[in-house]
Wavefront OBJ file of the C-alpha trace (Angstrom):
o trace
v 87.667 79.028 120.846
v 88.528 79.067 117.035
v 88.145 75.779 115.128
v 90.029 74.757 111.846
v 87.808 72.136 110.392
v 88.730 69.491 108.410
v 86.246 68.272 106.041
v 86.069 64.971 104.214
v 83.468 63.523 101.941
v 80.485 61.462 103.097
v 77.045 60.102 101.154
v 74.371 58.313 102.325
v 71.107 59.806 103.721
v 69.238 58.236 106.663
v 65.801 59.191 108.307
v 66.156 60.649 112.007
v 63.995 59.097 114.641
v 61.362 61.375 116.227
v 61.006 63.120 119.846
v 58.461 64.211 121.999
v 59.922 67.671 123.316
v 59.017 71.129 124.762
v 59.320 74.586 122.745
v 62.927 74.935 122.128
v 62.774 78.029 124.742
v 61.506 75.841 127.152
v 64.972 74.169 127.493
v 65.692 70.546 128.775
v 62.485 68.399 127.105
v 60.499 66.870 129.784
v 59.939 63.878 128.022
v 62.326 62.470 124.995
v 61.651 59.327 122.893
v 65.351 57.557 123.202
v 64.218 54.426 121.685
v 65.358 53.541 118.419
v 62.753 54.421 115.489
v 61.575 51.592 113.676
v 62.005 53.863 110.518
v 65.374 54.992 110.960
v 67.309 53.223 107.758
v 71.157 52.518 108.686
v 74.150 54.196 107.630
v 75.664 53.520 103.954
v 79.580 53.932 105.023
v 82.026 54.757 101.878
v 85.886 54.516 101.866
v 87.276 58.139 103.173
v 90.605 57.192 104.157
v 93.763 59.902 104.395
v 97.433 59.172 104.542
v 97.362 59.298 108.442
v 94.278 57.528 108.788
v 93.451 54.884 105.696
v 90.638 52.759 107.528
v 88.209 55.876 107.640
v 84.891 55.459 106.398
v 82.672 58.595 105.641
v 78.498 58.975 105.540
v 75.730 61.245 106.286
v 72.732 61.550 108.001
v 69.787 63.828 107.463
v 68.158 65.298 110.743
v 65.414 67.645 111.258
v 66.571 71.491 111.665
v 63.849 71.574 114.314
v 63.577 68.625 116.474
v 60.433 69.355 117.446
v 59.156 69.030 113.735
v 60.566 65.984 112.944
v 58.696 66.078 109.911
v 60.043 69.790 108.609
v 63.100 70.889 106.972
v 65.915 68.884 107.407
v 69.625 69.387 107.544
v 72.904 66.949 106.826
v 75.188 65.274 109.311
v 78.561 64.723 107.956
v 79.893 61.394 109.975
v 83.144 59.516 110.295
v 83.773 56.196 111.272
v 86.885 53.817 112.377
v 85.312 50.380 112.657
v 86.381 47.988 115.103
v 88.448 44.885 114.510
v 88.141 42.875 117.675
v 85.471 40.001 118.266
v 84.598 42.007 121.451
v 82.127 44.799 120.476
v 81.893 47.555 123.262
v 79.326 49.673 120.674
v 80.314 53.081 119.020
v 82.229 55.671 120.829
v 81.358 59.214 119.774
v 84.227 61.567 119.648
v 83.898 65.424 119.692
v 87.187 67.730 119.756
v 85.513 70.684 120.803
v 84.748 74.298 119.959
v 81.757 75.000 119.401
v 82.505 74.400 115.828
v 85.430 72.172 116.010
v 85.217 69.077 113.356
v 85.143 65.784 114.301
v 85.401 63.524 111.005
v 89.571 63.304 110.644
v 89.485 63.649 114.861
v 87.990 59.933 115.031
v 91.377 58.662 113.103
v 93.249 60.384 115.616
v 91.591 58.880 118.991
v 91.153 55.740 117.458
v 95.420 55.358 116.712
v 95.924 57.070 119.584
v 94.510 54.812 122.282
v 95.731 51.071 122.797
v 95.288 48.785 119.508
v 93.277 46.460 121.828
v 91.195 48.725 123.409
v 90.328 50.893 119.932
v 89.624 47.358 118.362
v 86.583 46.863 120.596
v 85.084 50.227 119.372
v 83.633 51.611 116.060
v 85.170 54.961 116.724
v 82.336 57.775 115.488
v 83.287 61.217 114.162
v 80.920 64.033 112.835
v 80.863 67.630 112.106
v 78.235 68.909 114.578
v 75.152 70.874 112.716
v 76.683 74.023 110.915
v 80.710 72.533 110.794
v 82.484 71.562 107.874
v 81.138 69.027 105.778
v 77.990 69.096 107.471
v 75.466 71.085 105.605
v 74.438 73.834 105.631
v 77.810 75.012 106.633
v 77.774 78.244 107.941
v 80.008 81.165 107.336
v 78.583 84.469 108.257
v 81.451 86.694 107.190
v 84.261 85.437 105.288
v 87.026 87.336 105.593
v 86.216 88.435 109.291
v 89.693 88.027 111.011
v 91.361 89.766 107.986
v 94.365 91.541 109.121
v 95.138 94.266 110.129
v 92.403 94.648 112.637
v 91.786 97.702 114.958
v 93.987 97.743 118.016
v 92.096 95.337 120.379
v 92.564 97.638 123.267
v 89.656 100.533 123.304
v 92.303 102.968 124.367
v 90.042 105.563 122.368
v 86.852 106.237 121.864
v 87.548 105.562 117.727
v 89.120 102.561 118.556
v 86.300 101.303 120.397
v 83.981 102.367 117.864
v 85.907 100.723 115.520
v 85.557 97.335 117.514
v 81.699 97.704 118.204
v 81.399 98.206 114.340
v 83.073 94.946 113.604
v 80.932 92.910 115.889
v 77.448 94.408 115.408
v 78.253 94.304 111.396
v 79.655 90.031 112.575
v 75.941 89.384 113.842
v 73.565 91.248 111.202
v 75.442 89.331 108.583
v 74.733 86.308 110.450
v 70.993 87.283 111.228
v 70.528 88.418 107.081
v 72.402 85.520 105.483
v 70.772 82.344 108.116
v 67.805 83.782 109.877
v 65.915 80.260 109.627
v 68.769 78.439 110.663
v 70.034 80.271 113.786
v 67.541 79.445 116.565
v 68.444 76.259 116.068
v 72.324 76.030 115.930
v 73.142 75.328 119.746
v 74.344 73.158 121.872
v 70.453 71.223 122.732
v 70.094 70.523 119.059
v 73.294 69.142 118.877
v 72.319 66.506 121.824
v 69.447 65.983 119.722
v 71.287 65.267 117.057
v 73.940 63.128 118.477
v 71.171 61.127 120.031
v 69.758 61.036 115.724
v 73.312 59.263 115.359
v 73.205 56.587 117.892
v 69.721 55.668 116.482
v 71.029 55.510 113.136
v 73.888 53.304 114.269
v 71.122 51.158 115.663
v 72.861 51.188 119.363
v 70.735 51.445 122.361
v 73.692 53.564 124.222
v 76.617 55.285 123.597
v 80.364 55.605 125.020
v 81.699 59.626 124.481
v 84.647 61.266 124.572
v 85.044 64.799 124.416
v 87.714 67.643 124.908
v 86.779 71.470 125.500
v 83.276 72.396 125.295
v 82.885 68.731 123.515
v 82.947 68.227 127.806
v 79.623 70.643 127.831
v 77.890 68.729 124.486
v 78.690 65.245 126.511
v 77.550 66.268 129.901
v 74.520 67.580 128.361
v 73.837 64.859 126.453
v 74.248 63.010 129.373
v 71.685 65.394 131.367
v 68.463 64.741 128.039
v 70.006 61.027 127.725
v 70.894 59.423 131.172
v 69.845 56.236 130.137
v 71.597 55.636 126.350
v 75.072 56.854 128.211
v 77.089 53.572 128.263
v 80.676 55.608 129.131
v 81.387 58.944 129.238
v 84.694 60.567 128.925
v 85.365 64.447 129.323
v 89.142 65.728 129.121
v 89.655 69.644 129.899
v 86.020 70.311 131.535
v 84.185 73.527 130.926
v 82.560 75.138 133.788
v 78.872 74.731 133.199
v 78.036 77.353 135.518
v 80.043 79.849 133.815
v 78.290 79.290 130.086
v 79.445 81.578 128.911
v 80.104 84.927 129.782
v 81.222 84.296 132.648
v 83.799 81.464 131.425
v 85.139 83.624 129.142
v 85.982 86.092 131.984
v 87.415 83.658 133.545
v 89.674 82.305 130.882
v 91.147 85.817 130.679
v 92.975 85.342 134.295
v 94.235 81.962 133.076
v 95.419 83.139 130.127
v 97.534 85.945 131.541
v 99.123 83.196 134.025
v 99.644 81.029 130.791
v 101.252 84.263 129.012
v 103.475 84.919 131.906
v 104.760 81.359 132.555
v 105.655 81.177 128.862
v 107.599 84.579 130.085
v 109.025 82.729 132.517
v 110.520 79.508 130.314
v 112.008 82.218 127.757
v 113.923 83.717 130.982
v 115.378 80.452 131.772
v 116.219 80.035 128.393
v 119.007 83.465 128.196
v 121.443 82.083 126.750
v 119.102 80.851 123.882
v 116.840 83.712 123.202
v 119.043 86.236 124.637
v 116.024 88.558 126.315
v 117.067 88.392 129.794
v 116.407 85.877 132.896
v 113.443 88.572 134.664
v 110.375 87.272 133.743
v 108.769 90.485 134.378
v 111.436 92.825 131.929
v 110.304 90.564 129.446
v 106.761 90.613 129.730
v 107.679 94.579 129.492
v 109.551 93.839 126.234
v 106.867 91.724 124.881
v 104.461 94.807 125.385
v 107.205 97.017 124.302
v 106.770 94.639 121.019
v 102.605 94.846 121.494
v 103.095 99.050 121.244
v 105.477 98.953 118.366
v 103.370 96.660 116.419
v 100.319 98.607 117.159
v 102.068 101.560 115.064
v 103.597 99.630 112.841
v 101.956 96.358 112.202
v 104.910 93.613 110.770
v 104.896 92.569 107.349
v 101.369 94.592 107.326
v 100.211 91.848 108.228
v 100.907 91.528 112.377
v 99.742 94.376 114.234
v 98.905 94.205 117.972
v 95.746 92.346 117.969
v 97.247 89.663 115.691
v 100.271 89.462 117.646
v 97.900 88.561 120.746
v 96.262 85.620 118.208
v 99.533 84.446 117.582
v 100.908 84.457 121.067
v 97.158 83.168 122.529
v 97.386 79.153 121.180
v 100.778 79.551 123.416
v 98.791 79.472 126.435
v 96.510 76.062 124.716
v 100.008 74.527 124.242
v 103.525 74.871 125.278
v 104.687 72.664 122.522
v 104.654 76.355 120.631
v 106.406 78.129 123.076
v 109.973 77.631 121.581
v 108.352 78.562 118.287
v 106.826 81.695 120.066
v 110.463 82.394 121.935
v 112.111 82.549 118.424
v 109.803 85.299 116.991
v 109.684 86.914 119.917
v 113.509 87.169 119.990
v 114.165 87.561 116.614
v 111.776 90.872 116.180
v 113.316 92.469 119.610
v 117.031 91.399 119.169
v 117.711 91.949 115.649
v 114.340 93.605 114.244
v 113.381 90.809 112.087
v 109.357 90.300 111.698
v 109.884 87.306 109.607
v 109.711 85.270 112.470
v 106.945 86.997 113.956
v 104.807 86.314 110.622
v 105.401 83.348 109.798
v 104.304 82.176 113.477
v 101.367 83.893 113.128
v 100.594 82.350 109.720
v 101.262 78.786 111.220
v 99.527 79.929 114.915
v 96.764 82.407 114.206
v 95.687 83.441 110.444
v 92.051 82.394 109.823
v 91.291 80.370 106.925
v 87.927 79.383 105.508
v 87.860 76.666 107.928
v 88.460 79.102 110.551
v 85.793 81.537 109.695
v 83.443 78.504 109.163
v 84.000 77.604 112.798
v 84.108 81.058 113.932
v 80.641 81.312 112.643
v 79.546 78.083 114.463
v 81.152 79.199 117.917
v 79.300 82.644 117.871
v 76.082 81.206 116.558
v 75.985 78.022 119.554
v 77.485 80.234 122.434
v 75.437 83.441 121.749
v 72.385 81.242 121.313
v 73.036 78.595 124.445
v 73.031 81.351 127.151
v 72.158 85.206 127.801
v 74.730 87.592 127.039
v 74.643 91.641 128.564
v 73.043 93.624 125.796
v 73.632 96.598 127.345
v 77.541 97.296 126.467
v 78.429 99.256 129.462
v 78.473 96.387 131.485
v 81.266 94.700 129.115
v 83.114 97.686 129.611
v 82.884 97.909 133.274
v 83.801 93.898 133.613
v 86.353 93.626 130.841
v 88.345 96.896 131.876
v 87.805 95.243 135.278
v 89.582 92.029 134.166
v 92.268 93.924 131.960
v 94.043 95.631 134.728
v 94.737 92.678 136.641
v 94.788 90.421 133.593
v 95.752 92.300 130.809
v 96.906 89.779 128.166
v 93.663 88.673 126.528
v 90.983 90.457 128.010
v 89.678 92.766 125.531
v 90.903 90.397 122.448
v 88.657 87.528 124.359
v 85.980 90.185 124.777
v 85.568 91.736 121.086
v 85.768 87.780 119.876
v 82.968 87.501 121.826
v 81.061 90.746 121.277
v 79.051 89.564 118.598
v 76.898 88.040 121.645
v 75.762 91.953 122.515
v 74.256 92.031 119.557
v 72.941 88.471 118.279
v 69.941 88.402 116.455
v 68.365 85.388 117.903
v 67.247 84.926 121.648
v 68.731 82.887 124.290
v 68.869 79.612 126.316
v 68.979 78.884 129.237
v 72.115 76.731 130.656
v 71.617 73.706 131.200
v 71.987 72.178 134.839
v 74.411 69.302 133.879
v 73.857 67.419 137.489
v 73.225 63.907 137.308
v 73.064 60.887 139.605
v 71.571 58.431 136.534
v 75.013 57.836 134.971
v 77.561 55.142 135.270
v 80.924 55.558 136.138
v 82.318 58.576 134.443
v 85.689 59.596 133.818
v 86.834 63.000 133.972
v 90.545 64.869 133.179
v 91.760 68.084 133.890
v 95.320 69.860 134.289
v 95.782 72.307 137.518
v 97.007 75.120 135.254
v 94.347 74.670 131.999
v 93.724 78.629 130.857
v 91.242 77.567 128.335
v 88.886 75.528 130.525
v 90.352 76.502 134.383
v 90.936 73.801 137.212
v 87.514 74.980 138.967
v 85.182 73.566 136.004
v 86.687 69.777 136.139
v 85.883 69.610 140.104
v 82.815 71.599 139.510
v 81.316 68.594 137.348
v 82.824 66.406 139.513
v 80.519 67.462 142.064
v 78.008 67.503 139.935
v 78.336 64.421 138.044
v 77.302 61.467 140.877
v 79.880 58.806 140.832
v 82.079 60.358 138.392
v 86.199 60.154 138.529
v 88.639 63.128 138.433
v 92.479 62.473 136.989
v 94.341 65.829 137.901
v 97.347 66.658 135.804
v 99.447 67.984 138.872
v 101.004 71.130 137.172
v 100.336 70.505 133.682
v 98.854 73.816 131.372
v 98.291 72.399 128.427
v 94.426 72.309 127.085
v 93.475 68.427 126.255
v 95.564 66.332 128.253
v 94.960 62.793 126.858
v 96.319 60.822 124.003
v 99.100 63.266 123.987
v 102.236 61.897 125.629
v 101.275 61.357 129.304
v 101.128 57.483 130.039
v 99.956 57.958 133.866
v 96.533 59.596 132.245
v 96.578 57.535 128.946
v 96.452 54.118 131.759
v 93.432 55.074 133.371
v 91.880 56.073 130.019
v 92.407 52.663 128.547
v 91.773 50.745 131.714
v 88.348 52.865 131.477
v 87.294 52.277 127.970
v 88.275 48.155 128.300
v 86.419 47.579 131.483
v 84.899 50.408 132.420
v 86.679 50.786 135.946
v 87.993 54.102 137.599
v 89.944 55.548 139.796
v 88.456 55.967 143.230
v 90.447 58.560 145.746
v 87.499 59.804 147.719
v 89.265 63.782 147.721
v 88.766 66.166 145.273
v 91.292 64.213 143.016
v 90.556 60.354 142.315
v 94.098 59.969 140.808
v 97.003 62.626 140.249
v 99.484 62.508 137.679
v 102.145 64.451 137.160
v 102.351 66.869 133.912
v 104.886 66.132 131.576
v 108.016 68.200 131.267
v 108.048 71.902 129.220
v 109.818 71.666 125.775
v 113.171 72.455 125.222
v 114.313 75.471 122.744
v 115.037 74.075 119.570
v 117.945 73.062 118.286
v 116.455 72.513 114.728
v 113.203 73.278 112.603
v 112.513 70.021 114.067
v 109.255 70.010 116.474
v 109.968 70.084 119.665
v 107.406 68.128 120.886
v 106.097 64.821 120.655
v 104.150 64.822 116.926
v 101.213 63.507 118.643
v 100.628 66.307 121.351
v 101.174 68.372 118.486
v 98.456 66.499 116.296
v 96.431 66.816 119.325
v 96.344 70.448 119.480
v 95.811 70.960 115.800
v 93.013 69.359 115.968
v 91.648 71.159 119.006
v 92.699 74.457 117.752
v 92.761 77.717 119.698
v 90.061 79.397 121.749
v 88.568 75.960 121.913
l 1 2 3 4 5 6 7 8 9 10 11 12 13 14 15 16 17 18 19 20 21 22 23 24 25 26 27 28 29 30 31 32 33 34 35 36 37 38 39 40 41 42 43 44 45 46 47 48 49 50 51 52 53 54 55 56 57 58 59 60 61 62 63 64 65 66 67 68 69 70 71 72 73 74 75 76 77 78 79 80 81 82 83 84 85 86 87 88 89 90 91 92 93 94 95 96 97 98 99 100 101 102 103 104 105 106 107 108 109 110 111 112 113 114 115 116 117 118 119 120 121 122 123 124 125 126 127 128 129 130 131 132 133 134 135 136 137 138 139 140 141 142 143 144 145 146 147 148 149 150 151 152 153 154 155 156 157 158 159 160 161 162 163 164 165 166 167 168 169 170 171 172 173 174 175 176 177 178 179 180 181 182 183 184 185 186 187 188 189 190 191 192 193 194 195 196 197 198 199 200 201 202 203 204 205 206 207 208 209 210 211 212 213 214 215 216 217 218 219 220 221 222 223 224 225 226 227 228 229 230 231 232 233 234 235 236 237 238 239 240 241 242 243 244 245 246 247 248 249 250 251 252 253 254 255 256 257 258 259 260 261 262 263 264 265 266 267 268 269 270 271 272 273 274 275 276 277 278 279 280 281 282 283 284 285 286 287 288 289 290 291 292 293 294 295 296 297 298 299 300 301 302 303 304 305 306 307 308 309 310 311 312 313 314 315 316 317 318 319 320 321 322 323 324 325 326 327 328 329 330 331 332 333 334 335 336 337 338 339 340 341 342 343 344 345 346 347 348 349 350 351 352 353 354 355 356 357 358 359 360 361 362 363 364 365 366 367 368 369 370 371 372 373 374 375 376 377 378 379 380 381 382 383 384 385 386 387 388 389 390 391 392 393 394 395 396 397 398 399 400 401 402 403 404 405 406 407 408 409 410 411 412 413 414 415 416 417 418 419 420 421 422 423 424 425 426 427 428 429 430 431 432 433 434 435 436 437 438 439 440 441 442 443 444 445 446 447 448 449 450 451 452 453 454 455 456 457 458 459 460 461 462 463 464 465 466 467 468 469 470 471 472 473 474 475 476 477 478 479 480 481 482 483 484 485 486 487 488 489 490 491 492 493 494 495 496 497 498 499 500 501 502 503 504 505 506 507 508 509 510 511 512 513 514 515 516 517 518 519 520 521 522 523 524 525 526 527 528
């Protein structure tokens, strides 16, 4: 669930209100003070604006590392803001792209141009790097240099290549225990509540609205669980599971993925006369693993081997605006044995900046934390070997991204139970065919979530569905945020819509897409 963050500049500091809560291993507080503090100075907001987004305004808030010592070391929030226009005031509306360790600050330009003028008028449109991310500080980055090609093979097919593997993510989490041992047990997704809950008090609002894609659907339903009362609107859009967090999502993702993989198999079939690889889906799956082998050996440009080339092929399955992009290396490398292709995709798709190793440091640190992991590695053998021969595509690469977990030097979480009848009406959205977040998790928290709405995308694979081309969801979004009214079907879908069309190959270096589903996706990044 890799993050590229985006960081802009914010000043201002602002004292964080205090709470009443349990030992941090003690899980969801039993009691939480949700009142504004009468101490809590407001927010000192400074011009930030970019090209794409000149109204921004940047500031910071300081929050305690610990929530339960309000009065101990404390830690810096970077925020965003869009500020509304319109005479009618609906209050701030958090936004959150995902992650864990996705930033937020240039994400609040996008929702806020995204949605209706009218509707984005009415809101001051809040962005913020989540403890740990980007501008927020301390950022962390355990390992720099982590994803640094050319990896081992990510297949264990040996006993050195598994070695080889295991010594990459033990040496991932002792860097991480050596370099931020006082910071750890408290990067996760609670604190983060906490923290979001600091923001609304500093904004001086006595609720919130929310919108949140990818496991920003986990940080909003669980802020929702520790804050039923200061939740004015909530909206989720590609819904994780929250009875899979998170081993057992990410074993799920793996069987998603490999339908993703082999439905982008599929388009380049139907697509023969462009790409010239044949019109059986399955001989060129075989040909793309011919590709895997060959690159394994050989790795292109020394840069691609085989566990790159399954980075560069895995933000396919987040977004088929890349599959033409995909098609063409793919092509290029078997048909006429150019790698070019192959490496620039994976430069534009996959290579891991500092950004990137920034949020990979985040992800490990909130989802290793949040839940318990197996420490005993046999039993990610057993399941992931499991997975891989029915699933091959991404099992093992999702497994040794996540293996730092085996080995984390902090103790675990327990999940939270996100099931709630104190909310108002909630809005949820979810695509049938999502491999990053599967179908099951947006009726799961349907169930759960009394009252709430589910929008299916009828067909539609993409990962963040919203603000991204599709009018049928975009209407019930903005009929949502303006008056706060839902869909109501009474199945297991309150409203169906059907998923836009798959890209065409491309008949220039022009996108194929529409810029903002592409925007969209950026922002979300891969493995998110």
């Amino acid at each position: 669930m890799r993050k590229r963050a985006a960081v802009l500049c914010g000043a201002a500091v602002v004292v964080a209100g205090t709470f009443t809560a349990v030992p941090a291993e003690a899980g969801i507080p039993q009691h939480t003070q949700t009142t504004p503090t009468a101490h809590a100075a407001k927010l000192t907001w400074k011009k930030c604006g970019t090209a794409d987004h000149s109204t921004l305004q940047c500031a910071s808030l300081k929050v305690p590392l610990d929530h339960a010592n309000p009065g101990g070391q404390q830690i810096t929030l970077a925020l965003s803001r869009v500020p509304h226009t319109a005479k009618k005031y609906q209050g701030p509306l958090l936004v959150n792209p995902g992650g864990p360790g996705g930033s937020g600050l240039t994400f609040a330009g996008f929702i806020a141009s995204g949605l209706p003028k009218a509707v984005a008028a009415q809101y001051d449109v809040i962005g913020f790097d989540p403890r740990g991310v980007g501008a927020s500080k301390p950022a962390l980055d355990c390992k720099p240099g982590h994803f640094k090609p050319v990896r081992p093979d990510s297949v264990p097919s040996t006993p050195a290549i598994e070695r080889a593997n295991l010594k990459r993510a033990r040496s991932f989490a002792a860097a991480c225990g050596r370099k931020y041992a006082s910071v750890l047990p408290y990067i996760d997704t609670i604190s983060a509540v906490r923290d979001m809950d600091s923001i609304r008090q500093a904004l001086g609002a006595e609720r919130i609205n929310y919108f949140g894609y990818s496991y920003g659907t986990y940080l909003g339903a669980v802020y929702a669980k520790l804050f039923p009362h200061q939740v004015r609107r909530l909206v989720l859009d590609s819904i994780v599971d929250p009875t899979g967090v998170w081993y057992d999502d990410n074993l799920a993702q793996d069987y998603a993925f490999n339908d993703r993989h082999r439905a982008l198999m599929a388009w380049i079939a139907k697509y023969d006369t462009t790409y010239k690889l044949g019109t059986d889906p399955e001989r060129i799956e075989a040909k793309w693993y011919a590709m895997r082998a060959a690159l394994a050996k050989k790795p292109a440009g020394g840069k691609v081997g085989a566990s790159e080339l399954e980075d560069t092929f895995i933000p396919g399955g987040y977004y088929n605006g890349y599959w033409p992009y995909l098609a063409e290396a793919f092509a290029a490398y078997v048909n006429h044995k150019d790698a070019d292709p192959l490496v620039e995709a994976y430069e534009n798709f996959a290579a891991v900046d500092a950004s990137g190793d920034n949020g990979y440091s985040i992800y490990t640190s909130v989802q290793c934390r949040d839940a318990s992991w197996p420490r005993d590695w046999r039993q990610w053998q057993k399941d992931n070997w499991d997975v891989y021969e029915k699933a091959p595509f991404m099992a093992w690469n999702n497994a040794w991204y996540n293996a730092p977990c085996a080995f984390w030097p902090t103790k675990s979480l327990s999940p939270v139970n996100v099931a709630n009848g104190k909310l108002p009406p909630v809005l949820l959205f979810q695509a049938t065919n999502d491999a990053a977040t599967p179908y099951e998790g947006g009726v799961t928290v349907h169930r759960l979530l009394a009252g709430s709405s589910l929008v299916v995308e009828e067909g539609g694979g993409n990962h963040g569905i919203t603000l991204s081309g599709n009018t049928c969801l975009d209407k019930h979004l903005a009929r949502y945020l303006t008056d706060g009214k839902v869909p109501r079907g009474g199945g297991e879908a309150d409203a169906v819509c059907k998923a836009l069309p798959d890209p065409k190959p491309l008949t220039s270096k022009a996108a194929s897409t529409s810029a903002r589903g592409a925007t969209l996706h950026r922002l979300l990044g891969s493995r998110g």
